[in-house]
Backbone atoms as SQL, in Angstrom:
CREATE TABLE atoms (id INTEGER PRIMARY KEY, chain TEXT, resi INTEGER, resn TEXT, atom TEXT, x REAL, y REAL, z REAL);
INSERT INTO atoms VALUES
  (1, 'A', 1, 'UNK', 'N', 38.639, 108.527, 266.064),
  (2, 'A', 1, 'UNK', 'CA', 39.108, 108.704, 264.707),
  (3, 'A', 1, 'UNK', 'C', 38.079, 109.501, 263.912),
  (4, 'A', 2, 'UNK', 'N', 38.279, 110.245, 263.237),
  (5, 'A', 2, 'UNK', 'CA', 37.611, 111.183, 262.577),
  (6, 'A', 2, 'UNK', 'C', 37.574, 110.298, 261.082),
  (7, 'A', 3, 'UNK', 'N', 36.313, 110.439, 261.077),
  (8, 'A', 3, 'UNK', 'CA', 35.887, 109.626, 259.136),
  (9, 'A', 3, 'UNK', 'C', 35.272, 110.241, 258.188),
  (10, 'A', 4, 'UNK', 'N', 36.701, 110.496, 257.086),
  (11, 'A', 4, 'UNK', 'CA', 36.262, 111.453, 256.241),
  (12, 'A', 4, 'UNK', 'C', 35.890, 110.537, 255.353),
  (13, 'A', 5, 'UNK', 'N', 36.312, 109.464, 254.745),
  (14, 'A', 5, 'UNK', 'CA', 35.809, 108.498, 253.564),
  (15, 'A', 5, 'UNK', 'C', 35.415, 107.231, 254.047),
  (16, 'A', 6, 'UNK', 'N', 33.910, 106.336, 253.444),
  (17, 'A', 6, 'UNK', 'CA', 33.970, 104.914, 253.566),
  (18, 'A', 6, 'UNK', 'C', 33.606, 104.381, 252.403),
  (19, 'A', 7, 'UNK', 'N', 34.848, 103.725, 251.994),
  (20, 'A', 7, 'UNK', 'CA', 34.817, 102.936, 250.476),
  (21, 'A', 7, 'UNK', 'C', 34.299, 101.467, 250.818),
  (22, 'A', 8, 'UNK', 'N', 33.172, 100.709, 249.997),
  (23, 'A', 8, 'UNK', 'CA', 33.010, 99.904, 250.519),
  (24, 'A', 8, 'UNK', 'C', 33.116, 99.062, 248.919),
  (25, 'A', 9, 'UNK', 'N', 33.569, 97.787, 249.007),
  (26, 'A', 9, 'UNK', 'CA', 33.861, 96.703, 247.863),
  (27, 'A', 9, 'UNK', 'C', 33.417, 95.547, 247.645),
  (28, 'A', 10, 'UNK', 'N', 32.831, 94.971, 246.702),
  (29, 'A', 10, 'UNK', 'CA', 32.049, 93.922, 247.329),
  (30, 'A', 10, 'UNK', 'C', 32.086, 92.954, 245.996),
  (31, 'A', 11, 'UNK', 'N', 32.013, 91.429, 245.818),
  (32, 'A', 11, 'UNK', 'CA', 31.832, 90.636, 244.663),
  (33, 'A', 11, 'UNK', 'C', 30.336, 89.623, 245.279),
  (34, 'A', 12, 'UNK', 'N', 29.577, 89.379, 243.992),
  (35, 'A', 12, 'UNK', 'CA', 28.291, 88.991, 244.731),
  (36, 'A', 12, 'UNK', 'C', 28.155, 87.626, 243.114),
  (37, 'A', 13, 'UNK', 'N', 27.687, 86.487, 243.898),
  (38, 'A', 13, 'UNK', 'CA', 27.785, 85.186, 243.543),
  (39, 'A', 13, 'UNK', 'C', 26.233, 84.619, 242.826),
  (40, 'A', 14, 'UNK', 'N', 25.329, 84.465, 242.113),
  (41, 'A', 14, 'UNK', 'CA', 23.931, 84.168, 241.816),
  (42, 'A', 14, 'UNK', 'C', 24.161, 82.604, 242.328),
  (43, 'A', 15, 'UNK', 'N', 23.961, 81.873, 243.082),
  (44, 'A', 15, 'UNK', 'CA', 23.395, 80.495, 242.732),
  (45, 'A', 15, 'UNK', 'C', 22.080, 79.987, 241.924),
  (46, 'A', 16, 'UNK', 'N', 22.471, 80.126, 240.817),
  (47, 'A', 16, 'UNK', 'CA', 21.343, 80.090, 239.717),
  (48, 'A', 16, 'UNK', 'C', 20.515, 78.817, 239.983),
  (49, 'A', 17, 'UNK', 'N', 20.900, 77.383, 240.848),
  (50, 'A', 17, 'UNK', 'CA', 20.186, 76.348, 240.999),
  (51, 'A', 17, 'UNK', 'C', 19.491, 76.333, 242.010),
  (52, 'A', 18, 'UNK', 'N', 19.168, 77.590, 242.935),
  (53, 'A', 18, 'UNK', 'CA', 18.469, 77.272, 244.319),
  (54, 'A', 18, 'UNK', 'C', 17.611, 78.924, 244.092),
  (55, 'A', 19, 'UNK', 'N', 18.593, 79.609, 243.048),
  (56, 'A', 19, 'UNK', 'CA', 17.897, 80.852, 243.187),
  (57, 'A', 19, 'UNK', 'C', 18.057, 82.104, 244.176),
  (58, 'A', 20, 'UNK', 'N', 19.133, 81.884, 244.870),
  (59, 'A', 20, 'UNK', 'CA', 19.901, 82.653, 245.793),
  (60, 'A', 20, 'UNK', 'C', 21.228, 83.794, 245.755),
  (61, 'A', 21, 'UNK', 'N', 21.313, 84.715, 246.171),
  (62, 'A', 21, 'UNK', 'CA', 22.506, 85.189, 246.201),
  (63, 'A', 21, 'UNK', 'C', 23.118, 85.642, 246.996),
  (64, 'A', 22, 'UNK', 'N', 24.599, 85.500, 247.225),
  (65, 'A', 22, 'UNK', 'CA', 25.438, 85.620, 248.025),
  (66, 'A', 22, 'UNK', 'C', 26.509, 87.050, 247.235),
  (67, 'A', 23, 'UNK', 'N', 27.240, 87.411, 248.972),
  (68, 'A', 23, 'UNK', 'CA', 28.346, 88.607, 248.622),
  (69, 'A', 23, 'UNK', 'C', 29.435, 88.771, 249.983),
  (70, 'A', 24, 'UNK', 'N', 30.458, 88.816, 249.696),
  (71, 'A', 24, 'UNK', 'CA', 31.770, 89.025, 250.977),
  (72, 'A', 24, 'UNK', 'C', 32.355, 90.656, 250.351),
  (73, 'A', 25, 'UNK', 'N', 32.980, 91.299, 251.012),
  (74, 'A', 25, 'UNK', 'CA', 33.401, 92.230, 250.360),
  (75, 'A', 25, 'UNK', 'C', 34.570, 93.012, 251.890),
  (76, 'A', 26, 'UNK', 'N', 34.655, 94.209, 251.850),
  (77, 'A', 26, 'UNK', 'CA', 35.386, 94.810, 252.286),
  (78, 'A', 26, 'UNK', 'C', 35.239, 96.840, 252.771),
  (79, 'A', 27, 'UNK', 'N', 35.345, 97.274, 253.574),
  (80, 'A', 27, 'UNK', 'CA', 34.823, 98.517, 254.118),
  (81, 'A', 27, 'UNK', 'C', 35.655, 99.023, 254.209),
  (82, 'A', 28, 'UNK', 'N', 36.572, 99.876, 253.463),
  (83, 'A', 28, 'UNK', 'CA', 37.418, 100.710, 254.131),
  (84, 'A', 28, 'UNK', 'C', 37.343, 102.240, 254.573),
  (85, 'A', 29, 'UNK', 'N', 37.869, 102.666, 256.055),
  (86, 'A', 29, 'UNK', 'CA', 37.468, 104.031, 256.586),
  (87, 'A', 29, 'UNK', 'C', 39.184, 104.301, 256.378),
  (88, 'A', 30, 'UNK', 'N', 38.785, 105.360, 255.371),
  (89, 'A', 30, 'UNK', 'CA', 39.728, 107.311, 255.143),
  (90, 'A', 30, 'UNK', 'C', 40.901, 106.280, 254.653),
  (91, 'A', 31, 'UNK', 'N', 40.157, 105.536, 253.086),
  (92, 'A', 31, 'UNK', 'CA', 41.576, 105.283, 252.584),
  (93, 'A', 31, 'UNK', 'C', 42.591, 106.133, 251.607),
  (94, 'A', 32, 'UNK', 'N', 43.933, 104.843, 251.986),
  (95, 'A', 32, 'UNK', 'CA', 44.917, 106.392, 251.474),
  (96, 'A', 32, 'UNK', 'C', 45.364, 107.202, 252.225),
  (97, 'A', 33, 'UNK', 'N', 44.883, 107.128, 253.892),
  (98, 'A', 33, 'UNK', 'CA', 45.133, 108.321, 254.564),
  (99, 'A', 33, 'UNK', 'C', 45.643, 107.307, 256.192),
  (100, 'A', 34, 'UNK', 'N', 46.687, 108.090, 256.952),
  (101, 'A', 34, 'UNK', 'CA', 47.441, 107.077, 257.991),
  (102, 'A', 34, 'UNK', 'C', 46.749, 106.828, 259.068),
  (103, 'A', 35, 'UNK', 'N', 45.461, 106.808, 259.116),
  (104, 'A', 35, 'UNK', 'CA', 44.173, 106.587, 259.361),
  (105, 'A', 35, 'UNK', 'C', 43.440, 105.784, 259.004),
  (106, 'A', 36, 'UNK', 'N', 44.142, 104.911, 257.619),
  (107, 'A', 36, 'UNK', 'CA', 43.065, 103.887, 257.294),
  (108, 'A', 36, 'UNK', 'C', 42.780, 102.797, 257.600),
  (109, 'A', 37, 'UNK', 'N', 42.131, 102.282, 257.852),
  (110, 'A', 37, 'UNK', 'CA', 41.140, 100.829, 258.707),
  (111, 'A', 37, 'UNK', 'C', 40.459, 100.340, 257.691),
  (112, 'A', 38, 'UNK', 'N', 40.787, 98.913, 257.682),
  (113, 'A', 38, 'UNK', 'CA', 39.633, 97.866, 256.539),
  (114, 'A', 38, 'UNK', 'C', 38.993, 96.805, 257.834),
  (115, 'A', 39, 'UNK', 'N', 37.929, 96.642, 257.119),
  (116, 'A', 39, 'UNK', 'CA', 36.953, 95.928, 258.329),
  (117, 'A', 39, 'UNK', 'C', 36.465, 94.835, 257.137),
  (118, 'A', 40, 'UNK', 'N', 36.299, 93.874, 257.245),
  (119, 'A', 40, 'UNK', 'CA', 35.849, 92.464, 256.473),
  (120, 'A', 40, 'UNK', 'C', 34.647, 92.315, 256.802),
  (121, 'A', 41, 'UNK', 'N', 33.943, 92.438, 255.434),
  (122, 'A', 41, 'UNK', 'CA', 32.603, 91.925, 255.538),
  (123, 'A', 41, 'UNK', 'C', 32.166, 90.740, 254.968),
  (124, 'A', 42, 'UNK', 'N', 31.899, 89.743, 255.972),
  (125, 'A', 42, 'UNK', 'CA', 31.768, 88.283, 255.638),
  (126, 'A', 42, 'UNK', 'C', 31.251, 87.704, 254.562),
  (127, 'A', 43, 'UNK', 'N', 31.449, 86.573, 253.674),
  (128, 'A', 43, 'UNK', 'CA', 30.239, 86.064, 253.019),
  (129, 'A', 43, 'UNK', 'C', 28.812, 85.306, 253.619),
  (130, 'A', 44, 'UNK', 'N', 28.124, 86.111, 253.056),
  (131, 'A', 44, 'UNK', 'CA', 26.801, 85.757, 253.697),
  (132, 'A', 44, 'UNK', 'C', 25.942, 86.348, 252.233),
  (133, 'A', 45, 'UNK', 'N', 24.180, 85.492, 252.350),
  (134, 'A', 45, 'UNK', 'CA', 23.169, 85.777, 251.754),
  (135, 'A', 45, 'UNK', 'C', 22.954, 87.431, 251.726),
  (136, 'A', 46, 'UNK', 'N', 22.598, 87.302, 250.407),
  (137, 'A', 46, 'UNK', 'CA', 21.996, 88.791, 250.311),
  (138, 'A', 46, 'UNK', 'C', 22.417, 89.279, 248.641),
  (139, 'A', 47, 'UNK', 'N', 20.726, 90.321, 248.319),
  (140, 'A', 47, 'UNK', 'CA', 21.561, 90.802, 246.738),
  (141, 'A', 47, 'UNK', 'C', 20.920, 92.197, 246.875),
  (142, 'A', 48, 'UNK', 'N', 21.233, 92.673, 245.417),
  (143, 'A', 48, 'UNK', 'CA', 20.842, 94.281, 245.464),
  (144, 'A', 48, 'UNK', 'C', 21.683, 94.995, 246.365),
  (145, 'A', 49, 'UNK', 'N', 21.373, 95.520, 246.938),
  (146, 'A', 49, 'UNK', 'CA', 22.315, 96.854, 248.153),
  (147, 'A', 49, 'UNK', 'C', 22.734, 96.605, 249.521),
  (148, 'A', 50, 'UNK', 'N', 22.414, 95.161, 249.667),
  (149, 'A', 50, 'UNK', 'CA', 22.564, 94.705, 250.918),
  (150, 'A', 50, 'UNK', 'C', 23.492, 94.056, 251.301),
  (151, 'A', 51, 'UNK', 'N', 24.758, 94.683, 250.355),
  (152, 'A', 51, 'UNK', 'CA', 26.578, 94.658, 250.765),
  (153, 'A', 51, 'UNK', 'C', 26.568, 96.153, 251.366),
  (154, 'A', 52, 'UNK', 'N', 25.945, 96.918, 251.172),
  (155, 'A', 52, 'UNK', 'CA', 25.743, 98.408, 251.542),
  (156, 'A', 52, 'UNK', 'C', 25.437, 98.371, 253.285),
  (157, 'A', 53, 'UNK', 'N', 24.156, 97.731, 253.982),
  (158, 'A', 53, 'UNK', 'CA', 23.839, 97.574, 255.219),
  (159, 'A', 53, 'UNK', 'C', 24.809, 96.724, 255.881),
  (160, 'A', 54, 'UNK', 'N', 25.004, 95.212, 255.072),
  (161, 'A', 54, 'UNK', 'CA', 25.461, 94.796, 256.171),
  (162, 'A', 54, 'UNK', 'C', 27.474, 95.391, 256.148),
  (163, 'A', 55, 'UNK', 'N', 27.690, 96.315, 255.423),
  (164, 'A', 55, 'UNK', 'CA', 29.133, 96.705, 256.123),
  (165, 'A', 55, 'UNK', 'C', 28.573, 97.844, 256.576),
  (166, 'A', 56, 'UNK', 'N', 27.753, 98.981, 256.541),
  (167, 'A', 56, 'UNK', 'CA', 27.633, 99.275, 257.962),
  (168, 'A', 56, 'UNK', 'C', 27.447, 98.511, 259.255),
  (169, 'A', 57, 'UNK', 'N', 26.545, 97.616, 259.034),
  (170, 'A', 57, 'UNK', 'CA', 26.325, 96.829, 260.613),
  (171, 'A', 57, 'UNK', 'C', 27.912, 96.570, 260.813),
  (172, 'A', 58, 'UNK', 'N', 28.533, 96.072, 260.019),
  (173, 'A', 58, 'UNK', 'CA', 30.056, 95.495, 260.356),
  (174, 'A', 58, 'UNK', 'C', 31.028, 96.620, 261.029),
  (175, 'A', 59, 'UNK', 'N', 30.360, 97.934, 260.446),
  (176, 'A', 59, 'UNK', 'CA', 31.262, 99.123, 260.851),
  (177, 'A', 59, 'UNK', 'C', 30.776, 99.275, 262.332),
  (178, 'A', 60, 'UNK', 'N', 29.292, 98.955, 262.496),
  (179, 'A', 60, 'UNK', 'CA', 29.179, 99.501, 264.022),
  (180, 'A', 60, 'UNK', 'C', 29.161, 98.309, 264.919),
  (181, 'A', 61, 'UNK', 'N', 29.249, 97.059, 264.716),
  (182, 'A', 61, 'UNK', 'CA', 29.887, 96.207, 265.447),
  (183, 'A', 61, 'UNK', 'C', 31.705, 96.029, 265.831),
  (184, 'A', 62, 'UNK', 'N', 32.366, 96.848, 265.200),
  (185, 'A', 62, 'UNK', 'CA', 33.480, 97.081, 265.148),
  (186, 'A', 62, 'UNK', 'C', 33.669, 98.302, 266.064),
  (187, 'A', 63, 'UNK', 'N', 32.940, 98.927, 266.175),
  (188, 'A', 63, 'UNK', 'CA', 33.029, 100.678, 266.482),
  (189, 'A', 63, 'UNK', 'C', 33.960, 101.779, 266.370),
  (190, 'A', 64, 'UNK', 'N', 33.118, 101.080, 265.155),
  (191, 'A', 64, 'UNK', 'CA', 34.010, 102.150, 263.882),
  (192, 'A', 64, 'UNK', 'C', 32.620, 103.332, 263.872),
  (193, 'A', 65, 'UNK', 'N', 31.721, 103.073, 263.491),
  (194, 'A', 65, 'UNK', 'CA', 30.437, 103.972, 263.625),
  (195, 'A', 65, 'UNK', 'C', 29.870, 104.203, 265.061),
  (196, 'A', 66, 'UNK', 'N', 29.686, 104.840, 265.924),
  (197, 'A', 66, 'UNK', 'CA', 29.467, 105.005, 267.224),
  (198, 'A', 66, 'UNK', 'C', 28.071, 105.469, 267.718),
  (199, 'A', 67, 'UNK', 'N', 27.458, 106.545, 266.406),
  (200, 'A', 67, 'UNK', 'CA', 26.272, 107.198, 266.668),
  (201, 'A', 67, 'UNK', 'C', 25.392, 106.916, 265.431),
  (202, 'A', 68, 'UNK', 'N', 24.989, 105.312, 265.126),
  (203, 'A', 68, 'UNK', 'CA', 24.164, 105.188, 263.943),
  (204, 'A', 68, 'UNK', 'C', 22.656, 105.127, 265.234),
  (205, 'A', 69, 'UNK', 'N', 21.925, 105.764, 264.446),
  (206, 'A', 69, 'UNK', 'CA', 20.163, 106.374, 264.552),
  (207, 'A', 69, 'UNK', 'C', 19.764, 104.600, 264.454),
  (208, 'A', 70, 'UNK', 'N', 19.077, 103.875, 265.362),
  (209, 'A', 70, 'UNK', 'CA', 18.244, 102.998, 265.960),
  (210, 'A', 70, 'UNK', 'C', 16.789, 103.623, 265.599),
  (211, 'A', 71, 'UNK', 'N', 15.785, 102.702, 264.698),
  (212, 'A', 71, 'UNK', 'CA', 14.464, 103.308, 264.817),
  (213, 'A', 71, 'UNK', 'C', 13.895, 102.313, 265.749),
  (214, 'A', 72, 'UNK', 'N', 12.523, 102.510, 266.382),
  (215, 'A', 72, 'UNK', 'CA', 12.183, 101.486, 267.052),
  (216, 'A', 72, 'UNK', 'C', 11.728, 100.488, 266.472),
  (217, 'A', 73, 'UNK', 'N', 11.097, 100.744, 264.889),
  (218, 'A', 73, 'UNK', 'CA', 11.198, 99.279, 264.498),
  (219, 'A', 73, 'UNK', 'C', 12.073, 97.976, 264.047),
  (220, 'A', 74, 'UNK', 'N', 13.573, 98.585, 264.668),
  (221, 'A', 74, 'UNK', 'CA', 14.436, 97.509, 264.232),
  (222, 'A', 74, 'UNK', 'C', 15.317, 98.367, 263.253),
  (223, 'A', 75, 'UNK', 'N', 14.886, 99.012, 262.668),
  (224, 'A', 75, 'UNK', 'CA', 15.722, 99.670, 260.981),
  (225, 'A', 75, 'UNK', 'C', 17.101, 100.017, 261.497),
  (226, 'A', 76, 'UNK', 'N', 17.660, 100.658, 260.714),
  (227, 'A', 76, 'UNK', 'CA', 18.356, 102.000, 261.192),
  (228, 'A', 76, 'UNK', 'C', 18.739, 102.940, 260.130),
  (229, 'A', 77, 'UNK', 'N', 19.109, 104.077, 260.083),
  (230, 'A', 77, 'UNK', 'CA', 19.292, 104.878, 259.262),
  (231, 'A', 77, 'UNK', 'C', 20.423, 104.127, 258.169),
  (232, 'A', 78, 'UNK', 'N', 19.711, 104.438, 257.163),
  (233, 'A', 78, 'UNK', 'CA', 20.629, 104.447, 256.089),
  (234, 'A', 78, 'UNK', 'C', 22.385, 104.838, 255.799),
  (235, 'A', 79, 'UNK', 'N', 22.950, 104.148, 255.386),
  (236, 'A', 79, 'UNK', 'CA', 24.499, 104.836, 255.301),
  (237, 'A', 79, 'UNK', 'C', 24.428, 105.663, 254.651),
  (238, 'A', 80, 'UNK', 'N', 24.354, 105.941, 253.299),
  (239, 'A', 80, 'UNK', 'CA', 24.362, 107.399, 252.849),
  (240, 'A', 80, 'UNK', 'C', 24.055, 108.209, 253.193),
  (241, 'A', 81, 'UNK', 'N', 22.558, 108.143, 254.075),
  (242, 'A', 81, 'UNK', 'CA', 22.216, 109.277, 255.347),
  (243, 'A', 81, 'UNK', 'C', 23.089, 109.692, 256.245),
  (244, 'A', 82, 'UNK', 'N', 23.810, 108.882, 256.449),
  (245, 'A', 82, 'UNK', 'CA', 24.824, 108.521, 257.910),
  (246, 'A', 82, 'UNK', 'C', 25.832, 109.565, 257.331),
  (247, 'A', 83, 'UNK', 'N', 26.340, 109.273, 256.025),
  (248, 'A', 83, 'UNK', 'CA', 27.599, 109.996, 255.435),
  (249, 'A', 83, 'UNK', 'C', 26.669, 111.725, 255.476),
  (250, 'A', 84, 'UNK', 'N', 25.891, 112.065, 254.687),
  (251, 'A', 84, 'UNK', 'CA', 25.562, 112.724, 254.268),
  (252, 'A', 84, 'UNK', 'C', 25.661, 114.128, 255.111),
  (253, 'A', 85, 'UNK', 'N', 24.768, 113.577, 256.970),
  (254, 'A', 85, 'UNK', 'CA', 24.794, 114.110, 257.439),
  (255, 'A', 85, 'UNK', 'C', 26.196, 114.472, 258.497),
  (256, 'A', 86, 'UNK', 'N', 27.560, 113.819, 258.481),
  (257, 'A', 86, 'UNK', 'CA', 28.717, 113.870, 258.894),
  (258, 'A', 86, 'UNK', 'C', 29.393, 113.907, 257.693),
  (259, 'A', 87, 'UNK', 'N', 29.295, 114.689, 256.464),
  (260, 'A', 87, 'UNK', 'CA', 30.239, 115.074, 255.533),
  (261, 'A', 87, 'UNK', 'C', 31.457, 114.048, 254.958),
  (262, 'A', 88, 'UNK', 'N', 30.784, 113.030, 254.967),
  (263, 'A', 88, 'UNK', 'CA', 31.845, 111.552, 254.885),
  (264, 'A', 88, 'UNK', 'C', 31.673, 111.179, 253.274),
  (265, 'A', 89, 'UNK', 'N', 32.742, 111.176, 252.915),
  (266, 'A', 89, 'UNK', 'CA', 32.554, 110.434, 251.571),
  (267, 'A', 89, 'UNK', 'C', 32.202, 109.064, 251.560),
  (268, 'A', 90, 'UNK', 'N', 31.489, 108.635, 250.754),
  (269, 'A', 90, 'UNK', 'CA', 30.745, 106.841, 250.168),
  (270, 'A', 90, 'UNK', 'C', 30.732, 106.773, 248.929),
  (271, 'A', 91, 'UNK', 'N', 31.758, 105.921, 248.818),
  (272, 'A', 91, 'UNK', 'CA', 31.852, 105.168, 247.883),
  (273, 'A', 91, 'UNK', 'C', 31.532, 103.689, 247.330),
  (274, 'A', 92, 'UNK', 'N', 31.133, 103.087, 246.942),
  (275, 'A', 92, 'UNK', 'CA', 30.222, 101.919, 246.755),
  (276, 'A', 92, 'UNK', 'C', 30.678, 101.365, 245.816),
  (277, 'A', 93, 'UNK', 'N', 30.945, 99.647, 245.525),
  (278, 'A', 93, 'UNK', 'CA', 31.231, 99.386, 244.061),
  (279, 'A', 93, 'UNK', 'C', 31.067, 97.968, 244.245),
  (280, 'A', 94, 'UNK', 'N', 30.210, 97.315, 243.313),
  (281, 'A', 94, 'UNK', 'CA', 30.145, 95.606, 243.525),
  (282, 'A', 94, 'UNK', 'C', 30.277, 94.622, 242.024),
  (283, 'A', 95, 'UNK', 'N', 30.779, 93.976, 242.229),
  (284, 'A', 95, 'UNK', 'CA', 30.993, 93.098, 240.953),
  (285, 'A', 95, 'UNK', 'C', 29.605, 92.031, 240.727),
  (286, 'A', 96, 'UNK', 'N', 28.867, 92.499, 240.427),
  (287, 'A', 96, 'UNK', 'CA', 28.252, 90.941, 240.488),
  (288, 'A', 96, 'UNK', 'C', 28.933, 89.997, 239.002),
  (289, 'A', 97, 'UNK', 'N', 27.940, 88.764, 239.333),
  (290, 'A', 97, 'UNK', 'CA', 27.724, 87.690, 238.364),
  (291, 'A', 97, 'UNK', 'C', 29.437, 86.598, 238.176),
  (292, 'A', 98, 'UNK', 'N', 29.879, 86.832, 239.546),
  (293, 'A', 98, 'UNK', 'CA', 31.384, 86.427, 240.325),
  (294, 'A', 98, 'UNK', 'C', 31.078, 84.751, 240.131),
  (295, 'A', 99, 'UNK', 'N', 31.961, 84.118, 240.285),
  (296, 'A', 99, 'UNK', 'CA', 31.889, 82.688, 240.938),
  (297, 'A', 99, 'UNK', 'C', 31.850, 82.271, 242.290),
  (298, 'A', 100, 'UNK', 'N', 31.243, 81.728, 242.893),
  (299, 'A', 100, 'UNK', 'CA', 31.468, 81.174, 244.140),
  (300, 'A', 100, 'UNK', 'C', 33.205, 81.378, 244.892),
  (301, 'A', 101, 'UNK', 'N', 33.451, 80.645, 244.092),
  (302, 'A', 101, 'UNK', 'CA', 34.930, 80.977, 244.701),
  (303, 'A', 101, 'UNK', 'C', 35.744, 82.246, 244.195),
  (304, 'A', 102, 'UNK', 'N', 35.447, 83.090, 243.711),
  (305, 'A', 102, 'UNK', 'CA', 35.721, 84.316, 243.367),
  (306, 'A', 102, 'UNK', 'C', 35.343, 85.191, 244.869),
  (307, 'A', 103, 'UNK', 'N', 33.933, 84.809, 244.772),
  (308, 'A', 103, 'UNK', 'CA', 33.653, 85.622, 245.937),
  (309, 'A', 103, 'UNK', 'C', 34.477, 85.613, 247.599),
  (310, 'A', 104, 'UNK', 'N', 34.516, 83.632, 247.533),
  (311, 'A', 104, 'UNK', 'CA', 34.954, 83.465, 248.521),
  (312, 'A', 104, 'UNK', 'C', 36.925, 83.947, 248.884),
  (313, 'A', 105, 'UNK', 'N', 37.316, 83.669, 247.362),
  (314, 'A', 105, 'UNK', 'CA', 38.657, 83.646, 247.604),
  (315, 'A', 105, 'UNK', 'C', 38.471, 85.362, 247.984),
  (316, 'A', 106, 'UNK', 'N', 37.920, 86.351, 247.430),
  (317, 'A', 106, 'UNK', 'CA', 38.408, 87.436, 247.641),
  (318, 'A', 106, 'UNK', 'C', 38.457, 88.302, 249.127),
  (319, 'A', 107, 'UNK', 'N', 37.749, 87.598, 249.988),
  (320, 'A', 107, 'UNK', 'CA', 37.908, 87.688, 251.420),
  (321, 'A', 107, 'UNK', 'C', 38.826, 87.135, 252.367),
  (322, 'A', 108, 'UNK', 'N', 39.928, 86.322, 251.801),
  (323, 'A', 108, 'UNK', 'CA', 40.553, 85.350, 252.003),
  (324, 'A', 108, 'UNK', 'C', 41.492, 86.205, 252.644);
């Protein structure tokens, strides 16, 4: 499949009593187009941009992404790198400051 767009969506939860944050969201490749694929990205820990990594990891555990760059220390290339250099549109968008069950229902 050829991937011209990956829209990725995401709602992210503060647990203000432990000091933690959580996010579930959603990846979609070449939406809009009879080509399009949504891949679910779980709720799990994480804040800042790191609805961004882990739906790539989700994209290349799926293999949906086939040729993401492995560094040897574990990393891997960045998605916007990833797009940048295969002419792929990224799109990005996250709600924070959600409810728990906001977050959760929206993966549902």
């Amino acid at each position: 499949m050829k991937i011209k767009t990956i829209d990725i969506i995401a709602k992210e939860w503060n647990d203000n009593k432990n000091g933690n944050s959580y996010f579930a969201g959603f990846a979609t490749i070449n939406m809009g187009m009879k080509s399009e694929r949504v891949i679910k990205v779980p709720f799990q820990y994480g804040h800042d941009n790191r609805f961004i990594e882990s739906s790539m990891h989700e994209l290349e555990k799926k293999g949906v992404l086939t040729d993401v760059v492995h560094h040897f220390n574990g990393s891997t290339e960045p998605l916007w790198r990833y797009c940048d250099e295969r002419s792929i549109a990224l799109r990005t968008h996250i709600t924070r400051n959600c409810t728990k069950k906001e977050v959760m229902d929206f993966v549902r």
